[in-house]
C-alpha positions as CSV (number, residue, x, y, z in Angstrom):
1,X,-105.5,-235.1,129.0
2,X,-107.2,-232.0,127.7
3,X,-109.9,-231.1,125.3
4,X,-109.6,-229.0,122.7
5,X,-112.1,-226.6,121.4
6,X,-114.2,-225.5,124.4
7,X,-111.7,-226.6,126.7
8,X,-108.5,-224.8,125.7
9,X,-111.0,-222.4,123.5
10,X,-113.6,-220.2,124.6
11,X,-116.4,-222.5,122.3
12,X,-115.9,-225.0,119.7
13,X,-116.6,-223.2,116.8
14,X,-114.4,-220.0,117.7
15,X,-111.8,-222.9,118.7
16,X,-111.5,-223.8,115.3
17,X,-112.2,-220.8,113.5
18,X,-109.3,-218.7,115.6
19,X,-106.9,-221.4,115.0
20,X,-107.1,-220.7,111.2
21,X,-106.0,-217.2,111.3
22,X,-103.4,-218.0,114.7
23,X,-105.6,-215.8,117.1
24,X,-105.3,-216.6,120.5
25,X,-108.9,-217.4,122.0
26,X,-107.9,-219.5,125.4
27,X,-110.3,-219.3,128.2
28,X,-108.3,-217.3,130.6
29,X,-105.9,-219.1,132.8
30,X,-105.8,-221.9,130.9
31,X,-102.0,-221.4,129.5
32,X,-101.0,-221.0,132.9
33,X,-102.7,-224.0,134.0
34,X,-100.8,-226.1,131.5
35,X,-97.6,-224.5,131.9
36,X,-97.7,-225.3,135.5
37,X,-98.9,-228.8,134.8
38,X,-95.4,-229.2,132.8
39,X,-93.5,-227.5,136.0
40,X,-95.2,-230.0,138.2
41,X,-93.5,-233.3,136.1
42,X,-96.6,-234.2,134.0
43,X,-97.2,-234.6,130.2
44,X,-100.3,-232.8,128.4
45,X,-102.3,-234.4,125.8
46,X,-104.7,-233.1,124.4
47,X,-108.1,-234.3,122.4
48,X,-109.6,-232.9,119.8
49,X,-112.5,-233.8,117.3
50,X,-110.7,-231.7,114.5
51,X,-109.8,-233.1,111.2
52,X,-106.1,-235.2,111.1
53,X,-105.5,-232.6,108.4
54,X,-105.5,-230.1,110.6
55,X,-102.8,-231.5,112.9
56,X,-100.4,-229.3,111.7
57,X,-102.4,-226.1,112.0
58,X,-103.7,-227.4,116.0
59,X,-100.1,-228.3,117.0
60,X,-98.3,-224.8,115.9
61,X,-101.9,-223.1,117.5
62,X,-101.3,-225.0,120.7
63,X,-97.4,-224.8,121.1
64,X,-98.1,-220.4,119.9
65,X,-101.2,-219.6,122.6
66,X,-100.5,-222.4,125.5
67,X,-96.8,-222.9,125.4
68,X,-96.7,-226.5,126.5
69,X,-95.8,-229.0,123.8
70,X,-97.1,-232.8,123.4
71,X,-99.2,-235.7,121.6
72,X,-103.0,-234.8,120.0
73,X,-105.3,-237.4,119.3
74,X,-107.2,-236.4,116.0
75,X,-110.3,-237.0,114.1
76,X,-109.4,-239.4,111.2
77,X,-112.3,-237.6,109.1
78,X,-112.6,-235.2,106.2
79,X,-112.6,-231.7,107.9
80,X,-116.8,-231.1,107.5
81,X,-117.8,-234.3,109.0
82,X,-115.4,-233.6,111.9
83,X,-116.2,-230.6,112.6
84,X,-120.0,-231.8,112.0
85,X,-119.1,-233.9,114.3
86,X,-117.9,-231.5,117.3
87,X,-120.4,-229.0,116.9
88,X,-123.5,-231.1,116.3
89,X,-123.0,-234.0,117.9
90,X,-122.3,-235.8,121.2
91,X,-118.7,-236.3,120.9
92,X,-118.3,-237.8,124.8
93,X,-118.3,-241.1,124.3
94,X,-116.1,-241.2,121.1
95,X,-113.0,-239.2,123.2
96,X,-114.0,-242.0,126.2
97,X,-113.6,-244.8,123.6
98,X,-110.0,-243.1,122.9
99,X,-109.0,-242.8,125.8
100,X,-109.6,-246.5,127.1
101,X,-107.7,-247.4,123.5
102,X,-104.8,-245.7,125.0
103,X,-105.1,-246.3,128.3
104,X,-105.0,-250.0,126.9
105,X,-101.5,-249.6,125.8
106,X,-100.0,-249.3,129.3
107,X,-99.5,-251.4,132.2
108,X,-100.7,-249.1,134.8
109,X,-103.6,-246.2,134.1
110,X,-101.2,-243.2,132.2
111,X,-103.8,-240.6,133.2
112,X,-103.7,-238.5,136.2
113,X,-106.4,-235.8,135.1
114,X,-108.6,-235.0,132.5
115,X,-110.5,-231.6,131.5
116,X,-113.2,-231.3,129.2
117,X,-116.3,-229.2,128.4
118,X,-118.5,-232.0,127.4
């Protein structure tokens, strides 16, 4: 399980700014990190606080800079209160609250590691 922007991204803001014009803005070694994540047997998934209409746009700038494919949990908010949200705001505890809801769907803990800025 991954964060997003700050996580994947240098910062939040450039996070979602770069993925609107497809610029690649990783910290540095993180597509290796991932890649050799997959390698190792395990599925990514990342978290983000971004708008669910930006799905689209987060999936094609995750598959273009990291090269590993798989789920994202969105934001189901209009695009300024989410991002409102990840800039201004404590965000922790509603990506903790997600990840119990999903952790809840499986018999045994699905989660073998986690990486976050926040």
């Amino acid at each position: 399980m991954s964060d997003v922007d700050g996580t994947v991204t240098k910062n939040d803001i450039g996070g979602h700014l770069n993925n609107m014009i497809s610029r690649d803005y990783l910290h540095d070694g993180y597509r290796d990190l991932a890649v050799n994540i997959e390698k190792n047997g395990y599925k990514m998934v990342w978290m983000t606080m971004r708008a669910l209409p930006m799905y689209h746009y987060s999936k094609n700038y995750l598959r273009k800079t990291v090269g590993v494919d798989g789920p994202i949990l969105m934001e189901p908010e209009e695009f300024i209160r989410a991002l409102t949200k990840e800039v201004c705001k404590k965000t922790g505890n509603i990506k903790a609250n997600m990840m119990n809801l999903l952790n809840a769907l499986f018999p045994i803990n699905p989660f073998i590691g986690g990486l976050g800025n926040r």
